[in-house]
MDAnalysis code that builds the backbone (N, CA, C; Angstrom):
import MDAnalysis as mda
import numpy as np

u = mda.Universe.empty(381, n_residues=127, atom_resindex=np.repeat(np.arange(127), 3), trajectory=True)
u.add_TopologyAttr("name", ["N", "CA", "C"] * 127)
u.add_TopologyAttr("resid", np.arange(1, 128))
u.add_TopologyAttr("resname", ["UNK", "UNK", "UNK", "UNK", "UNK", "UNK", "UNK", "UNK", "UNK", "UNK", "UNK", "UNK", "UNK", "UNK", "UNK", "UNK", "UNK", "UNK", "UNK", "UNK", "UNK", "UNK", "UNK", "UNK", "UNK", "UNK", "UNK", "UNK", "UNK", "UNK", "UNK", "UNK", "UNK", "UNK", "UNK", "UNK", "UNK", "UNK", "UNK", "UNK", "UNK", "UNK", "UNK", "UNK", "UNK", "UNK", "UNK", "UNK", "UNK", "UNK", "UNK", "UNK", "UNK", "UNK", "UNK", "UNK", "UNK", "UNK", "UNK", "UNK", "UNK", "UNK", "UNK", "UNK", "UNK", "UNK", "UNK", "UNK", "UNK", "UNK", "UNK", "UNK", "UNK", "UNK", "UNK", "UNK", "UNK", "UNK", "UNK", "UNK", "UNK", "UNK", "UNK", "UNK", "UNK", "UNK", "UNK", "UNK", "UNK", "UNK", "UNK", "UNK", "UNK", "UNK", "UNK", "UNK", "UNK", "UNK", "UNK", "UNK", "UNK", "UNK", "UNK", "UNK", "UNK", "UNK", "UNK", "UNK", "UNK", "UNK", "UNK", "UNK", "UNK", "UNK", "UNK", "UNK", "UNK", "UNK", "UNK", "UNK", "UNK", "UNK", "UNK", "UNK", "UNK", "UNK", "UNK"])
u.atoms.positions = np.array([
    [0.847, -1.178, 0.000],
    [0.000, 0.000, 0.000],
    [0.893, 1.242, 0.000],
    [0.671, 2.142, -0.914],
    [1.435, 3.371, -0.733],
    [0.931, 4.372, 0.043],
    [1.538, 5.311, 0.263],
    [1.613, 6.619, 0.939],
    [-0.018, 7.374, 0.835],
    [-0.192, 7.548, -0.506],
    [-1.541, 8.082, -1.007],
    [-2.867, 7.448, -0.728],
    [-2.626, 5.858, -0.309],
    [-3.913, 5.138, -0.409],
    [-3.759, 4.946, 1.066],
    [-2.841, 5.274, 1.980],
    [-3.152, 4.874, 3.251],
    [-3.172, 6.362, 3.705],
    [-3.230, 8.087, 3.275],
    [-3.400, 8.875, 3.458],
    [-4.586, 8.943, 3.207],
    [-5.407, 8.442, 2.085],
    [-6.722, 8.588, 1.588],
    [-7.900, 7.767, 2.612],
    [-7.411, 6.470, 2.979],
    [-8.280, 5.931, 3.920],
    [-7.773, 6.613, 5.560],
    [-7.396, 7.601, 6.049],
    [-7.362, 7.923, 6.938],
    [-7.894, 9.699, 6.918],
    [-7.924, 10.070, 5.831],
    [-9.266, 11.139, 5.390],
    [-10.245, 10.870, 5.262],
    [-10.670, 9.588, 4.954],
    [-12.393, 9.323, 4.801],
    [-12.316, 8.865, 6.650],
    [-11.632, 8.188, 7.025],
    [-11.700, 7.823, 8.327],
    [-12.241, 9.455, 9.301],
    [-11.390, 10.518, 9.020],
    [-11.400, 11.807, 9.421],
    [-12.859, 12.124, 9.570],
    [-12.931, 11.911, 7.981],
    [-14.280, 12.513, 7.438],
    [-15.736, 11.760, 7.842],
    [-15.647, 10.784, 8.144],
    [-16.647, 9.703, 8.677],
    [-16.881, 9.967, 10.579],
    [-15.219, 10.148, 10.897],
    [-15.656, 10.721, 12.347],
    [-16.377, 12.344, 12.792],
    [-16.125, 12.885, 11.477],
    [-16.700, 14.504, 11.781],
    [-18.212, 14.468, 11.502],
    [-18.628, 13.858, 10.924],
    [-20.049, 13.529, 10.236],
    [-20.530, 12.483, 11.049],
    [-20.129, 11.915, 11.706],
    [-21.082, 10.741, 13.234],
    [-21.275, 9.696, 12.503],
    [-20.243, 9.218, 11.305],
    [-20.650, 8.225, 10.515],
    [-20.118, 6.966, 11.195],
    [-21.026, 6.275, 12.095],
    [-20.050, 5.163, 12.577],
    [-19.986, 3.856, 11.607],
    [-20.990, 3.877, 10.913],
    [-20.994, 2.333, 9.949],
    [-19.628, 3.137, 8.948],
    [-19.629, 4.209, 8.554],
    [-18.663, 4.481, 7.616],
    [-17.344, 4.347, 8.137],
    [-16.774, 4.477, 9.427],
    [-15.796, 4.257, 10.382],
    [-15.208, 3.110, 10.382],
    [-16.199, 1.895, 10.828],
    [-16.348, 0.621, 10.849],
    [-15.793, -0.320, 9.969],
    [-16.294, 0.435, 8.429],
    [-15.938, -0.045, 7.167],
    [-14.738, 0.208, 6.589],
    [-14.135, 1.022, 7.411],
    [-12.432, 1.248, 7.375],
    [-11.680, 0.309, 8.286],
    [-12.249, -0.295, 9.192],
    [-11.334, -1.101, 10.721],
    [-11.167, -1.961, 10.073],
    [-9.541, -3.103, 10.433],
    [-9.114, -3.858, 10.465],
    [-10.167, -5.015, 11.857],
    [-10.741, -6.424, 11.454],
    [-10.993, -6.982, 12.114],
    [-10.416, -6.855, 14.104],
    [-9.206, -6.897, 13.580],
    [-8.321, -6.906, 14.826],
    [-7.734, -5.587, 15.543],
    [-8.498, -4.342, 15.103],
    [-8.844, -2.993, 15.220],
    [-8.196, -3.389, 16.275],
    [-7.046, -2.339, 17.084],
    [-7.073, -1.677, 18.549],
    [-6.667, -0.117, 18.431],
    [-7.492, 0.095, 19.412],
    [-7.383, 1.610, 19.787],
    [-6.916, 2.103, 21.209],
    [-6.448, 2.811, 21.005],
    [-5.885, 3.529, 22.870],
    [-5.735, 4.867, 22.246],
    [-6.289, 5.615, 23.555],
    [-6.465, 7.157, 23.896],
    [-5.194, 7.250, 24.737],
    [-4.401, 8.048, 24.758],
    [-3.885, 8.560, 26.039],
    [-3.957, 10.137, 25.969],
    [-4.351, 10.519, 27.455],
    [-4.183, 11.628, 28.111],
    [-3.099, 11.692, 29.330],
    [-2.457, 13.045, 28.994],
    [-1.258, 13.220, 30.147],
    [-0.661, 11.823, 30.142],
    [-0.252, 11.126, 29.195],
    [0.926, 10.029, 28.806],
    [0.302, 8.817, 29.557],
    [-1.022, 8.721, 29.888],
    [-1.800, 7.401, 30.438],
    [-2.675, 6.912, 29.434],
    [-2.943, 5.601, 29.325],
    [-3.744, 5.276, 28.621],
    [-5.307, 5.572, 29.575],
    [-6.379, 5.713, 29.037],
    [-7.489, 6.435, 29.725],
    [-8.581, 5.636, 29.072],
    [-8.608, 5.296, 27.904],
    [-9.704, 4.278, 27.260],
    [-8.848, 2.971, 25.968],
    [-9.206, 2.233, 25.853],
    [-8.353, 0.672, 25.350],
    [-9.803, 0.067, 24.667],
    [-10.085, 0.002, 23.245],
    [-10.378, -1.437, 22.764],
    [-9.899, -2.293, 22.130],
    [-10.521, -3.477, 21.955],
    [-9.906, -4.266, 21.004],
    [-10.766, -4.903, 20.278],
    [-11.169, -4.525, 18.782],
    [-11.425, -5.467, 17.626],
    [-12.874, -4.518, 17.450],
    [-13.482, -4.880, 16.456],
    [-14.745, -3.606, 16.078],
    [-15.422, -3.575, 16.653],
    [-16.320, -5.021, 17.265],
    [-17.353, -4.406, 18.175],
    [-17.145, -3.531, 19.232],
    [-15.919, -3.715, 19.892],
    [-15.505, -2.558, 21.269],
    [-15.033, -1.103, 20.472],
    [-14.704, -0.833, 19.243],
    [-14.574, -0.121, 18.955],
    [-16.350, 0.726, 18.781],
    [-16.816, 0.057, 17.994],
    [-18.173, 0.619, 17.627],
    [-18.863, 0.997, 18.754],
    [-19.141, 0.441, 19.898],
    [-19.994, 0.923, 20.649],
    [-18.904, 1.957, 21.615],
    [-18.002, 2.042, 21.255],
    [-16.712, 3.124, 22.057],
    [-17.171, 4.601, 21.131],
    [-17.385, 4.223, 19.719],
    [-18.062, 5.267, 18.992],
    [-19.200, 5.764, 18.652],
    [-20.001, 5.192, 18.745],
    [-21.686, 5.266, 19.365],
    [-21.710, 6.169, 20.644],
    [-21.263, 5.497, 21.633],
    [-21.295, 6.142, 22.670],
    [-20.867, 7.766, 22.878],
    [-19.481, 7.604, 21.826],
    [-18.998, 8.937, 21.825],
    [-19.559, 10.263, 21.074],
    [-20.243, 9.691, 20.142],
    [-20.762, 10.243, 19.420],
    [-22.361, 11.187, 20.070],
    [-22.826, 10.188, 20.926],
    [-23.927, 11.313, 21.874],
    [-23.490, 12.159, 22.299],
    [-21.827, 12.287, 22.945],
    [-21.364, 13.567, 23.941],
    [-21.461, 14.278, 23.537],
    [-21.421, 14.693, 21.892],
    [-21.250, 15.908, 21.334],
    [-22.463, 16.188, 20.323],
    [-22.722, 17.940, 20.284],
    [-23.656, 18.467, 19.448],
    [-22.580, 18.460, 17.910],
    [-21.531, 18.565, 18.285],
    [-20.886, 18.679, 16.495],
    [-19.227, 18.528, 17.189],
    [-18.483, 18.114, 16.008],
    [-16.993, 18.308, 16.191],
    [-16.700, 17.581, 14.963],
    [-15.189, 18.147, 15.118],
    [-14.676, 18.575, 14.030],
    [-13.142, 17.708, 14.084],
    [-12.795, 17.132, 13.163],
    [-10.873, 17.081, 13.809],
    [-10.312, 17.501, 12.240],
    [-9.622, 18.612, 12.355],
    [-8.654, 18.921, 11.395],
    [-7.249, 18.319, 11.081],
    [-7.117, 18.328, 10.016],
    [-5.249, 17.374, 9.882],
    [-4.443, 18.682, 9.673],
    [-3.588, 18.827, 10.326],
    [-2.433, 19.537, 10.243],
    [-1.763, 18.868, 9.626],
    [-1.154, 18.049, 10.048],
    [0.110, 17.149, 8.973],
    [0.181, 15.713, 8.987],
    [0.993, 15.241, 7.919],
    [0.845, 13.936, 8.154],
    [2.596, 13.510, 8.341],
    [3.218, 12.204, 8.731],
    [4.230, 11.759, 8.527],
    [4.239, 10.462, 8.906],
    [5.159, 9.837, 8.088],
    [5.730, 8.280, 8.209],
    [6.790, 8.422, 9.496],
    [6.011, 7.176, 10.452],
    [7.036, 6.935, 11.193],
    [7.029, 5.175, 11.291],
    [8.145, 4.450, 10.275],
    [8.440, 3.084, 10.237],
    [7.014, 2.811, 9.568],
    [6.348, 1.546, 10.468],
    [5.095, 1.403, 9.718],
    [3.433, 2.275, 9.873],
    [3.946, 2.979, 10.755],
    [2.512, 4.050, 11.613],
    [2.251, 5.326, 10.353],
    [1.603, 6.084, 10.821],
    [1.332, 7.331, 9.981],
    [1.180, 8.182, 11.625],
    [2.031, 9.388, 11.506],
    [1.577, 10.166, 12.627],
    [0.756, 11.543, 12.106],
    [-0.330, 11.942, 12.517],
    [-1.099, 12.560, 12.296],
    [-1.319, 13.752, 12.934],
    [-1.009, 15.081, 13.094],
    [-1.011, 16.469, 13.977],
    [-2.566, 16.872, 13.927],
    [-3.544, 17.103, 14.448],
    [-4.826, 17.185, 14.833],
    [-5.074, 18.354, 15.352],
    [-5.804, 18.867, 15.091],
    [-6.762, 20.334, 15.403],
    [-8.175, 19.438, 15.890],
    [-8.482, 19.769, 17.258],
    [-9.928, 19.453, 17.475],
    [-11.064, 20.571, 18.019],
    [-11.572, 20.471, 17.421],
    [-13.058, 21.701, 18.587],
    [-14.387, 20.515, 18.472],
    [-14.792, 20.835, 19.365],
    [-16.487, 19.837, 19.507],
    [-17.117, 20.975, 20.593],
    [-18.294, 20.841, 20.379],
    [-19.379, 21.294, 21.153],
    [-20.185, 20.181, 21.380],
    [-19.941, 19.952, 23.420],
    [-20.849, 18.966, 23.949],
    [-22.234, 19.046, 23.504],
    [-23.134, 18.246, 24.048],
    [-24.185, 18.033, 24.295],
    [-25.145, 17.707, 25.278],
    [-23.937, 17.154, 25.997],
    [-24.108, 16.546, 27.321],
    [-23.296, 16.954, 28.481],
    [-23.728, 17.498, 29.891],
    [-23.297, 17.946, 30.542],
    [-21.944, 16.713, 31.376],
    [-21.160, 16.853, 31.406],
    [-19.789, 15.445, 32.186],
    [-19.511, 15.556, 33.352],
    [-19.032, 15.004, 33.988],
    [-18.685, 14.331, 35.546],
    [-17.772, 15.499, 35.802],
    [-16.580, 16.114, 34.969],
    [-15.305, 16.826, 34.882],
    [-15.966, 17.824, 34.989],
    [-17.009, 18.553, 35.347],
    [-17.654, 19.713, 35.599],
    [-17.878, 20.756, 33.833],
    [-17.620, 20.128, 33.117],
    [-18.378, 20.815, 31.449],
    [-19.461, 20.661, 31.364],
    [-20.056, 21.439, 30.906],
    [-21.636, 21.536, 30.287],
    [-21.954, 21.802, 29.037],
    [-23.037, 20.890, 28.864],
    [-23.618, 21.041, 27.306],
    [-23.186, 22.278, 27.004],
    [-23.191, 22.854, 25.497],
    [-22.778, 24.159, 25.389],
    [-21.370, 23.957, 25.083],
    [-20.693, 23.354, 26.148],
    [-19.496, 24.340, 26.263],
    [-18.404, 23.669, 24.920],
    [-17.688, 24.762, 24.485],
    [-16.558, 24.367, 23.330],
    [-15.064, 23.753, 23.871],
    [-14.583, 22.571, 23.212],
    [-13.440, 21.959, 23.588],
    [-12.508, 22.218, 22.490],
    [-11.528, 23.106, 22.825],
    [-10.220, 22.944, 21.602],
    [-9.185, 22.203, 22.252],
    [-9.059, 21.157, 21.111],
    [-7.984, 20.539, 21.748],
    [-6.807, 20.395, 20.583],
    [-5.413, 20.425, 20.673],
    [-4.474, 19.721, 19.775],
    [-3.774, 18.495, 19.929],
    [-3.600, 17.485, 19.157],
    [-2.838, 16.001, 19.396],
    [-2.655, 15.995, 18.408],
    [-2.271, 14.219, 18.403],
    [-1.733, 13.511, 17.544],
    [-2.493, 12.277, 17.295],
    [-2.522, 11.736, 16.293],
    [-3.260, 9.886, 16.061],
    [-2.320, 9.887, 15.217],
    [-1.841, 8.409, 15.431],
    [-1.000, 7.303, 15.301],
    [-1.753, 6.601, 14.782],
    [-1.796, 6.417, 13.027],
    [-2.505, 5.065, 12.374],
    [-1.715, 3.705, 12.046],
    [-2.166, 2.597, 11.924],
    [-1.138, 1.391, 11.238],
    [-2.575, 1.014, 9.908],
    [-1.860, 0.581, 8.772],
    [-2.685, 0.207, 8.243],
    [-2.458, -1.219, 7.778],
    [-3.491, -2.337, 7.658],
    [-2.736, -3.374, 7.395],
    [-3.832, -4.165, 6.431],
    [-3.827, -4.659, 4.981],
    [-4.809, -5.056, 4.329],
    [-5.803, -4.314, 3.864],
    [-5.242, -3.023, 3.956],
    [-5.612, -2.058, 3.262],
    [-7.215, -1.631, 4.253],
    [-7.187, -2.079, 5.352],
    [-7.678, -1.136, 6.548],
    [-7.007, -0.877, 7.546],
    [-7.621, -0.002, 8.789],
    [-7.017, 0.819, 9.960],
    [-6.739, -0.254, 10.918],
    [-5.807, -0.775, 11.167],
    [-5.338, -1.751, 12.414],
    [-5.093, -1.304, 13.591],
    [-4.936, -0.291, 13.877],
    [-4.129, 0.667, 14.437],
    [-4.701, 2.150, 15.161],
    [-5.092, 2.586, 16.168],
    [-5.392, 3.728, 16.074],
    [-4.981, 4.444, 17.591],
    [-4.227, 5.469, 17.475],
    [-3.448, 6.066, 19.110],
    [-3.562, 7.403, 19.021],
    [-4.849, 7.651, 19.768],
    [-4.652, 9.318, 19.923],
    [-3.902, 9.764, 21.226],
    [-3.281, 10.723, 21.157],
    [-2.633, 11.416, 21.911],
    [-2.798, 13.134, 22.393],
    [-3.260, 13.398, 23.337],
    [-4.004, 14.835, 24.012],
    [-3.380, 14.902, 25.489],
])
């Protein structure tokens, strides 16, 4: 797989998460999908394989009235793709962390893709 076709399935991936498309998401995962979040250098949420992914994105997908993730850049690192991220979302739902519906989240990171069989095997955000 080259550069272009594993840049291209990680823009529709983009584009499927900004639009609440979870079957369109889905249809990008590698069977053996894993994902990890880390915040402040901890891992904070872990699945493994689509169904834990899907309902990890279902779920996520109520918190918010809209959001957005922008690509800043892309780069090869060995077999990963590292990804520079612009995020804003507007909740929907008021959280435990004291935010309220309403309120706007800007955030900047990184996701870490692997691609393998020409889907997403791979997925590591970093905030």
């Amino acid at each position: 797989m080259n550069s272009d076709e594993t840049k291209q399935i990680i823009d529709y991936f983009v584009e499927a998460y900004n639009s609440f498309d979870v079957e369109g998401i889905v249809k990008l995962l590698h069977k053996e999908i894993m994902f990890r979040n880390f915040s402040n250098g901890e891992v904070d949420t872990e699945t493994k394989g689509i169904q834990e992914f899907k309902e990890l994105a279902e779920n996520s997908s109520k918190i918010f009235a809209s959001r957005r993730q922008t690509i800043v850049s892309y780069s090869a690192i060995d077999n990963n793709v590292e990804v520079q991220i612009q995020y804003e979302g507007i909740l929907a739902v008021d959280l435990p962390n004291g935010l309220k519906a309403g309120d706007k989240l800007q955030l900047k990171g990184k996701s870490v893709f692997q691609i393998k069989d020409g889907k997403i095997l791979l997925i590591e955000d970093y905030s």
